[in-house]
N, C-alpha and C positions, 0 to 999 in steps of 0.2 A: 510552547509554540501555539495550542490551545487560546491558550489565554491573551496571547500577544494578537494574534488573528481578529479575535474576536473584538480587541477595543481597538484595532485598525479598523474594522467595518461601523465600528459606531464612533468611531472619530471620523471617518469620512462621511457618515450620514449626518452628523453633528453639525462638521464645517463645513463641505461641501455641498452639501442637498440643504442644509437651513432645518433640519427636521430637529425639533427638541429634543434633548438626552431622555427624555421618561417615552416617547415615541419610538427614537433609536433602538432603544434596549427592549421595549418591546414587541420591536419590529425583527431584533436577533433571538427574540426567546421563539415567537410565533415560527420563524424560520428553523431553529433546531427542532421543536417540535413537530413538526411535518418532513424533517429529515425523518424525525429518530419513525416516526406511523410509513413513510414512504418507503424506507430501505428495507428490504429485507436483512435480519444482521448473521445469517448465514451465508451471503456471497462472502463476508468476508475469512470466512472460516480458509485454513491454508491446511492441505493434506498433501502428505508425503507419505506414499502407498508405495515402499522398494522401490525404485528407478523411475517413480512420477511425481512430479510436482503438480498439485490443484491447487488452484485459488484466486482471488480475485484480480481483475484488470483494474485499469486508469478508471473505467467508469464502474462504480461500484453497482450500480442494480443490474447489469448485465448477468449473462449467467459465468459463473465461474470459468477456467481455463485449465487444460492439462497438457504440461508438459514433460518429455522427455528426458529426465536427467540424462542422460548420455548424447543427449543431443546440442548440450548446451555447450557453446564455444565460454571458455573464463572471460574474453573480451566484451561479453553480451550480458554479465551479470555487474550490478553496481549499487552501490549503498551510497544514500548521501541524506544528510540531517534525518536522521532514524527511518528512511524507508527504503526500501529494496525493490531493484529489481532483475526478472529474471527471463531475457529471451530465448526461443529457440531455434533452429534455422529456416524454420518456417514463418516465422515472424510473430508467433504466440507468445506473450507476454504475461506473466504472472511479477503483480505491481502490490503493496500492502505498506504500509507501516508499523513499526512495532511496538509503537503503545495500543496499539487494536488487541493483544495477546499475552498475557497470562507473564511473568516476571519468570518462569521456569519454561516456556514455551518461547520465551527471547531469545535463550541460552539453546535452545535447538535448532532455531530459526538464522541465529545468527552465525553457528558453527555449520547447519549446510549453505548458508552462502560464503563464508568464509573458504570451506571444498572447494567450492561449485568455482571461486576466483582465484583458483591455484592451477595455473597451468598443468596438463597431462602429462604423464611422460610418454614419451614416443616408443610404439611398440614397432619393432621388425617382425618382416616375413620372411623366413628364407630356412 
């Protein structure tokens, strides 16, 4: 998806804008490099501390998010083309994708969102 992304924006700077491919391409190197010096790459870190979820939002340099697992309705969590996300009813949102983490930290990531979209069962009082 990486790689797809990447020669959509130097195919659009290519065709589009008139800019020569040896300009293009180092107009996307110059742009990852002042991502990779800009971001801090500990927002993207995702913790799961017993009944909270931390981690990163939609804009990544923001400061991380903690949410409530218990708070979290299964209607408000969603995975779609390898990223997840996870609301809660305060409107807190913890958003990542899972090529950001570790190939045995997918298998964590993707088993509590798997939970987290499995309706509860209904408890009685009486």
């Amino acid at each position: 998806m990486s790689s797809l992304s990447i020669g959509i924006v130097i195919y659009c700077l290519t065709r589009w804008l008139q800019i020569p491919y040896g300009w293009a391409v180092f107009i996307v190197v110059i742009r990852a490099a002042f991502w990779a010096c800009a971001v801090d790459i500990r927002n993207f870190d995702v913790n799961i501390d017993g009944r909270t979820l931390s981690g990163p939002t939609l804009i990544f340099s923001s400061q991380p998010v903690s949410i409530e697992l218990g708070d979290v309705d299964p209607e408000f969590v969603s995975e779609w083309m390898g990223v997840f996300s996870v609301h809660d009813s305060t409107g807190s949102e913890v958003m990542a994708h899972y090529r950001y983490y570790l190939p045995e930290d997918r298998v964590v990531l993707r088993g509590m969102i798997e939970r987290l979209r499995r309706p509860r069962p209904a408890t009685s009082v009486g």
